[in-house]
C-alpha positions as CSV (number, residue, x, y, z in Angstrom):
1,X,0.0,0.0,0.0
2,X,1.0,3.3,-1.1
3,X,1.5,5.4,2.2
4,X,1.9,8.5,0.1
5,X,-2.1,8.2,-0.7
6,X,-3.1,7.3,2.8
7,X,-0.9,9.0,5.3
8,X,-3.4,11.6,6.6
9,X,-6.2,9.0,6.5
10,X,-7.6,7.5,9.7
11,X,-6.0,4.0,9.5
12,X,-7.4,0.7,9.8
13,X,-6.1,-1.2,13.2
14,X,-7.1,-4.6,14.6
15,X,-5.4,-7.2,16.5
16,X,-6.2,-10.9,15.4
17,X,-7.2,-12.2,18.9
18,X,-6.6,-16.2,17.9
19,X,-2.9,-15.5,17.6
20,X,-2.1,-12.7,20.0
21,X,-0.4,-14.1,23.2
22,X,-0.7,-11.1,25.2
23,X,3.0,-10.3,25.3
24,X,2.3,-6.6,25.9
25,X,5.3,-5.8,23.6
26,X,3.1,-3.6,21.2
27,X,1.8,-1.5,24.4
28,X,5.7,-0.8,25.3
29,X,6.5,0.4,22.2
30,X,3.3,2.4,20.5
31,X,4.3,5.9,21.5
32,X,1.1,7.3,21.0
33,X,-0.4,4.6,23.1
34,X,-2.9,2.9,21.1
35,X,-2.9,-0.1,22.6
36,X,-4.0,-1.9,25.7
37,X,-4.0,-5.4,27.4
38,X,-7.4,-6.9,27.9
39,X,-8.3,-10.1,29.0
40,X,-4.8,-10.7,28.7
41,X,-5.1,-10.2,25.3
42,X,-3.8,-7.1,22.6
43,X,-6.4,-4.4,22.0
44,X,-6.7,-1.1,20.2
45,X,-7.8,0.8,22.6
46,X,-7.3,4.5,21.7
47,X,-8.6,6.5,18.9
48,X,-6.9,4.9,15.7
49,X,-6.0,8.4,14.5
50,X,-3.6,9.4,17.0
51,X,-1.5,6.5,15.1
52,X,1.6,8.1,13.7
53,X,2.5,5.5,11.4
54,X,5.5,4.7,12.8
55,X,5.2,0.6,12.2
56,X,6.8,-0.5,15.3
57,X,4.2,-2.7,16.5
58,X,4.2,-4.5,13.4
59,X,7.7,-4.6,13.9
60,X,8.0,-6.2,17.3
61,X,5.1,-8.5,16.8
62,X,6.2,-11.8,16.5
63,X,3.0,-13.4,16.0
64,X,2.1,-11.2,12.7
65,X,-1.3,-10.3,14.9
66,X,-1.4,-6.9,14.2
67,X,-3.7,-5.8,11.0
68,X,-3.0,-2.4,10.1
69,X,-4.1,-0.6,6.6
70,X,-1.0,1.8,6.4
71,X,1.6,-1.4,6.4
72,X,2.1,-4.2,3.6
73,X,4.1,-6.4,5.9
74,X,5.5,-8.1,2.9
75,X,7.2,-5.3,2.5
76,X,9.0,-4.9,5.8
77,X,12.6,-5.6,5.8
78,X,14.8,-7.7,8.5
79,X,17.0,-5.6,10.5
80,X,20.4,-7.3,9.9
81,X,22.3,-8.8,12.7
82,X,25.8,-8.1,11.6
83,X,27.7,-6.2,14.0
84,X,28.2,-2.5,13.5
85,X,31.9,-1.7,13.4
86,X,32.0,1.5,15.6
87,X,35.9,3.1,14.7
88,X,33.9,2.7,11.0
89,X,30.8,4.6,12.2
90,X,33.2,6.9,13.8
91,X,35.3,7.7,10.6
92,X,31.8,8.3,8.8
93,X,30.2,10.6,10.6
94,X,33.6,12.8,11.5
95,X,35.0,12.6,7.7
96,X,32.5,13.7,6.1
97,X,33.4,17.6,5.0
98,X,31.4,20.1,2.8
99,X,32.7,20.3,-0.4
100,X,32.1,23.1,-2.2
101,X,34.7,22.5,-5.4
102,X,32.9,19.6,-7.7
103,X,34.5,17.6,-10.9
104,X,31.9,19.0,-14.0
105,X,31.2,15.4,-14.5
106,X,27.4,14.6,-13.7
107,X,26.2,11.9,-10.9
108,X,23.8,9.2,-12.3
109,X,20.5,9.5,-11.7
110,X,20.2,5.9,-10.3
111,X,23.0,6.9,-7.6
112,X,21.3,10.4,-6.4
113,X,18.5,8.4,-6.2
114,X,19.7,5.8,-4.2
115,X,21.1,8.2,-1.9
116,X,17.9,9.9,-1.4
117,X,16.3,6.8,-0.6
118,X,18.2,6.6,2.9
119,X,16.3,9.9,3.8
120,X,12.9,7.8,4.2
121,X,14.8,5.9,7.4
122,X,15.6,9.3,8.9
123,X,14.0,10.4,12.4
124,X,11.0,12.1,12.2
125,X,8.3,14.0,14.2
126,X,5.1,13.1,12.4
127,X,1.5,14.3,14.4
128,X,-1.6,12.3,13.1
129,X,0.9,10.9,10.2
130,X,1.2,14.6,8.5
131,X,5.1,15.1,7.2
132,X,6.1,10.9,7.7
133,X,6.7,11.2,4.5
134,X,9.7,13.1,3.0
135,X,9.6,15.3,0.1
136,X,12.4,16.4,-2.2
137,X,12.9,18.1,-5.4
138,X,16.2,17.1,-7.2
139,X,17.7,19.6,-9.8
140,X,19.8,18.0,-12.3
141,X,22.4,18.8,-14.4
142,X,24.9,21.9,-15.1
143,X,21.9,23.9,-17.5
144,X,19.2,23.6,-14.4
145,X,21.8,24.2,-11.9
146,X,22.6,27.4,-13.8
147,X,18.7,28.7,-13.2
148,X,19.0,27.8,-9.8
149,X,22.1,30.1,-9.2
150,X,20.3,33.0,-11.8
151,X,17.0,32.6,-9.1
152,X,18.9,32.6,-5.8
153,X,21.0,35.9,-7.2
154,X,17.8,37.3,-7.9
155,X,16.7,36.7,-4.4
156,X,19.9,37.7,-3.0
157,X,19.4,41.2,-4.7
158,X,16.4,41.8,-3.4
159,X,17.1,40.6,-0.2
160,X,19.8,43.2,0.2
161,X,17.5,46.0,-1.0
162,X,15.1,45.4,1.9
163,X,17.9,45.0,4.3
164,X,19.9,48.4,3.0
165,X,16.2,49.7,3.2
166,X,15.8,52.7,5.8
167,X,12.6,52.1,6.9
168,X,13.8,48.7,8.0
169,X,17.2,50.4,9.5
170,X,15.1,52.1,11.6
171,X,13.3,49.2,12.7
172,X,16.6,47.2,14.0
173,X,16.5,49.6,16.8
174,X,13.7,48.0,18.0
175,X,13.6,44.3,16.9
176,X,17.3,42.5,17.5
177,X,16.7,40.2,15.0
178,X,16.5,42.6,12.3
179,X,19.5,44.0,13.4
180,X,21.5,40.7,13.1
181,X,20.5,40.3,9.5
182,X,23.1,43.4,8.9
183,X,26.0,41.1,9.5
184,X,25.2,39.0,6.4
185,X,25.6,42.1,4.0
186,X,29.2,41.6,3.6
187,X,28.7,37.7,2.8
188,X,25.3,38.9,0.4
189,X,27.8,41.3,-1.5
190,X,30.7,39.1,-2.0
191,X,28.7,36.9,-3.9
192,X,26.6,38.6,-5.5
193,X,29.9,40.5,-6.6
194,X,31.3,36.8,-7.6
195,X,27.8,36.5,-9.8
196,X,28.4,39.9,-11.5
197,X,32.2,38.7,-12.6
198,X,31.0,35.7,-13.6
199,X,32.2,33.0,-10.6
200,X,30.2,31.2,-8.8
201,X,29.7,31.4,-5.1
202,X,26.4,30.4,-4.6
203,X,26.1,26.8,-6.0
204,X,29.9,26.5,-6.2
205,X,29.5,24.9,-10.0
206,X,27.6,21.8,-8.8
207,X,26.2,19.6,-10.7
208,X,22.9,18.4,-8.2
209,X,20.8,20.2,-5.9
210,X,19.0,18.5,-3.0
211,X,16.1,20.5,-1.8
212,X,14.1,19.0,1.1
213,X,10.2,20.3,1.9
214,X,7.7,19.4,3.9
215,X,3.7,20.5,4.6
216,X,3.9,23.9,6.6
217,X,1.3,22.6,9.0
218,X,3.1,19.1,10.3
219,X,4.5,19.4,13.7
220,X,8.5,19.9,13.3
221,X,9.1,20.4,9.6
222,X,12.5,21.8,9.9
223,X,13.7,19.4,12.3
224,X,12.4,16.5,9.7
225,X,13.9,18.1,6.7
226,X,17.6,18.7,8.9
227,X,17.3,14.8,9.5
228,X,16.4,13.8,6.4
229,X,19.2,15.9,4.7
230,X,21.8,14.7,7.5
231,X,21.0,11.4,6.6
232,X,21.4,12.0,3.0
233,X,24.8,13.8,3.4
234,X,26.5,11.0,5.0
235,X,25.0,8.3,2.7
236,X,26.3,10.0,-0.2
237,X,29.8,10.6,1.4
238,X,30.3,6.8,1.7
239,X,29.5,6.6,-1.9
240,X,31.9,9.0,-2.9
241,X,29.8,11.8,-3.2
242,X,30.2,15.0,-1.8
243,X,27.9,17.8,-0.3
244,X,27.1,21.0,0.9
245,X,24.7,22.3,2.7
246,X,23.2,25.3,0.9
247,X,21.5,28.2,2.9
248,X,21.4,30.5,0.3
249,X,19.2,28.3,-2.1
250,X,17.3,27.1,0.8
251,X,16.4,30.8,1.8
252,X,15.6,31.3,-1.6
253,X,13.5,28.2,-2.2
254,X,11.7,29.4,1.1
255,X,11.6,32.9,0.4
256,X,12.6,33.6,3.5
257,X,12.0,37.6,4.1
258,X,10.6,38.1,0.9
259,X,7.0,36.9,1.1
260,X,6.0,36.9,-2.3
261,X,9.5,35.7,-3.6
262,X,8.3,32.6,-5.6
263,X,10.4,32.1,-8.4
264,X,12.5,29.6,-7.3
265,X,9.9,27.4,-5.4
266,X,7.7,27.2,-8.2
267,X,10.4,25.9,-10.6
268,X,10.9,23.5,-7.6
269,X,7.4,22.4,-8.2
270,X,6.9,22.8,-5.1
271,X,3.1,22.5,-3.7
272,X,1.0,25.0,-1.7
273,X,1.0,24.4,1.9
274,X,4.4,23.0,1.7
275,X,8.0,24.9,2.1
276,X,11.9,24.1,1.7
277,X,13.0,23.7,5.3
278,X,17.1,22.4,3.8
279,X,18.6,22.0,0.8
280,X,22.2,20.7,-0.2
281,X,24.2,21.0,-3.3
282,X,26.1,17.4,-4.9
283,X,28.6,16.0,-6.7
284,X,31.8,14.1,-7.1
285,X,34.6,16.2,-5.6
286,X,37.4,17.7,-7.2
287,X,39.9,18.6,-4.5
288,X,40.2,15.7,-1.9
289,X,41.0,16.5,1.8
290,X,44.0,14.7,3.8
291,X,42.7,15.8,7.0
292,X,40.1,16.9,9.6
293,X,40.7,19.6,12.2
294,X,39.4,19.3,16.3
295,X,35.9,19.7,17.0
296,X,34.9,20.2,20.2
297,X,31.7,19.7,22.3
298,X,30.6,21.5,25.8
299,X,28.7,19.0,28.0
300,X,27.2,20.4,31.0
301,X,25.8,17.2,33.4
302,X,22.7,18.1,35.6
């Protein structure tokens, strides 16, 4: 079943009493607690569209008792028992660097996509199944990369038209966070200057953009699009692909600031109701690192 057609739909939920043994393990692990022991048996006993679509009790269920219309469990897969190698995990998730200098040779299509795939096993903060599933809009190819850079210049110049505006000079006095969006002037102009002389600082001559969106009205839709890009990024590193995450096209994919800026998002094909939350520029890199530098952490214990 096609979750992308049912995912807001009030679900379909039983338990098949002649095989349940009353193990209880679907009650520890529902977090929206739809379920209840009774008679010592599994029961829904909540209203089946607090469900979030998470799976887990079909997951844990040994017995195959649990009937549920979101889930084809022919299409679940085993969670491998190999051991995960943690110096490898490690070395993953520290090595991977943003690359912002890419060969001019394209990515296949069947490799972006398999990337992307990963992003569907990302965390997520789904209410009443709204934003389980994750969105993208892939732009492929140096010609389409090219509009994107033309679009996000656009937006760049207008952005720095309001900010240089007076009127909203005037209004940093009162509202700190207009203020702070002075310091990015310098950064807006050098590469907007870059765009002028004919370099490119904004996509950095990529070949792939990654833009991640999700429905405006699901609970955490930046926090789901930030996973699903993390996830994504360090996927595509292990396949020898390199990324960077993108503000600047985001922003401009969002609009952010400029209300009725919707140039870019509409060549996303991006739907009403939904917005870029992350985006990420790809391809295979064309200066290779030898080392990392120190990153460090501050952990406070309570």
């Amino acid at each position: 079943m096609d979750t992308k057609d049912t995912y807001l739909n009030k679900p379909e939920i039983s338990v098949k009493q002649n095989s349940c043994t009353g193990c209880g393990l679907c009650v520890k692990v529902c977090p929206v607690r739809i379920y209840k022991i009774i008679d010592k048996k599994a029961a829904v006993a909540r209203d089946r569209n607090e469900c979030c679509l998470c799976g887990q009790c079909l997951a844990v269920c040994q017995k195959k008792s649990i009937v549920h219309s979101g889930f084809d469990l022919s299409l679940f897969r085993r969670i491998s028992s190999n051991p995960v190698y943690t110096e490898t995990v490690y070395n993953l998730l520290s090595q991977r660097r943003s690359i912002r200098n890419y060969r001019e040779n394209v990515p296949p299509r069947e490799l972006i996509e398999k990337i992307i795939e990963i992003a569907g096993y990302s965390p997520g903060s789904p209410h009443h199944r709204v934003g389980w599933v994750r969105n993208f809009s892939v732009v492929y190819g140096h010609d389409n990369m090219k509009q994107v850079q033309d679009m996000t210049a656009e937006y760049l110049k207008k952005l720095h038209k309001l900010v240089k505006n007076p009127l909203v000079r005037m209004a940093a006095y009162l509202d700190d966070s207009i203020e702070a969006s002075f310091a990015v002037l310098p950064d807006i102009e050098m590469r907007l200057q870059e765009y002028k002389e004919g370099r490119d600082a904004i996509v950095y001559n990529a070949p792939v953009a990654v833009f991640a969106y999700a429905p405006e009205n699901s609970s955490m839709p930046h926090s789901d699009c930030d996973a699903a890009i993390s996830y994504i990024q360090l996927y595509a590193y292990s396949l020898g692909i390199g990324t960077c995450w993108n503000g600047l096209i985001q922003m401009a994919a969002a609009g952010e600031h400029l209300r009725n800026y919707k140039k870019l998002s509409r060549f996303l094909k991006i739907p009403e109701g939904h917005k870029c939350y992350a985006a990420i520029t790809a391809g295979y890199p064309s200066v290779k690192l030898h080392s990392i530098p120190k990153r460090d952490v501050d952990i406070k214990w309570i």
